[in-house]
N, C-alpha and C positions, 0 to 999 in steps of 0.2 A: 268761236268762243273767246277767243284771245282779241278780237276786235272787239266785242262787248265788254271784256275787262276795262281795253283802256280806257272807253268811254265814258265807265264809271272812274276810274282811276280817276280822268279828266276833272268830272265832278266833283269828286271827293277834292280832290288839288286845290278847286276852284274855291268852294265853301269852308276849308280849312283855311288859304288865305284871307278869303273873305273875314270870316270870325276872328282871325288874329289880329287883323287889322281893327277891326272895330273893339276888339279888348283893349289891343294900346290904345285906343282910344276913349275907352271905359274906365281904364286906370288913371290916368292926367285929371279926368272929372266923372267921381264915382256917382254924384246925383243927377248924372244922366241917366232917365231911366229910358228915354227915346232906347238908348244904346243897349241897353241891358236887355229889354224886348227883342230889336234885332237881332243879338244876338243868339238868345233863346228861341223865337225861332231856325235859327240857321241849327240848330242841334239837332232835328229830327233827321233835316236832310243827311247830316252827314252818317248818322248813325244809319240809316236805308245803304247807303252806299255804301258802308264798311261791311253791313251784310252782306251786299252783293260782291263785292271784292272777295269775302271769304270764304262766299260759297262757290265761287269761282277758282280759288286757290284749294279749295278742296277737291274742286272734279277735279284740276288739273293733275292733281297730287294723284289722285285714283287713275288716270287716265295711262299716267307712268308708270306706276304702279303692277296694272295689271298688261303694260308693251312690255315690260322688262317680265315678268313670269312668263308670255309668251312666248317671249323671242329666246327665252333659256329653253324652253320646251320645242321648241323648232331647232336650234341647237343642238339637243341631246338627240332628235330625232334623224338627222342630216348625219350629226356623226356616228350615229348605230346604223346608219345604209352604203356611208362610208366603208365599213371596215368590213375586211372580209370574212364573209361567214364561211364557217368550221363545217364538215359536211358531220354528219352525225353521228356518233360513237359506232353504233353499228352499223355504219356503208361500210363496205370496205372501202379500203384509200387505191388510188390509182399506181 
């Protein structure tokens, strides 16, 4: 999961430089529309990829999520086997 993220990461990186660059580039000479095109295309992509980044940061978030409810529940479990059991009001005691 976490190598799939960067991957996209990688891309997202890639096509946000990309685009940044071709806006300075778009700004010095606005009646490029070559430029303008370019760079409206490069918008879908990044927009795919920030999808994927966020649905990725949401398993992740869920994935912690629900180790840390576990691992408090094995916790509480471990230290209720721990501690010593009481024998029952009515055994008699030794």
């Amino acid at each position: 999961m976490v190598a799939v993220a960067s991957v996209w990461k990688k891309k997202h990186d890639d096509l946000k430089a990309k685009r940044n660059s071709l806006f300075a580039a778009y700004t010095k000479d606005p009646q490029n529309f070559l430029l303008a095109r370019e760079i409206k295309a490069l918008t879908p992509g990044l927009r795919t990829s920030e999808a994927h980044l966020s649905r990725e940061a949401a398993s992740i978030f869920r994935l912690r999520q629900a180790f840390s409810v576990h691992a408090v529940a094995i916790s509480r479990l471990v230290q209720d086997r721990s501690q010593k059991r009481q024998p029952p009001h009515w055994c008699p005691s030794a």
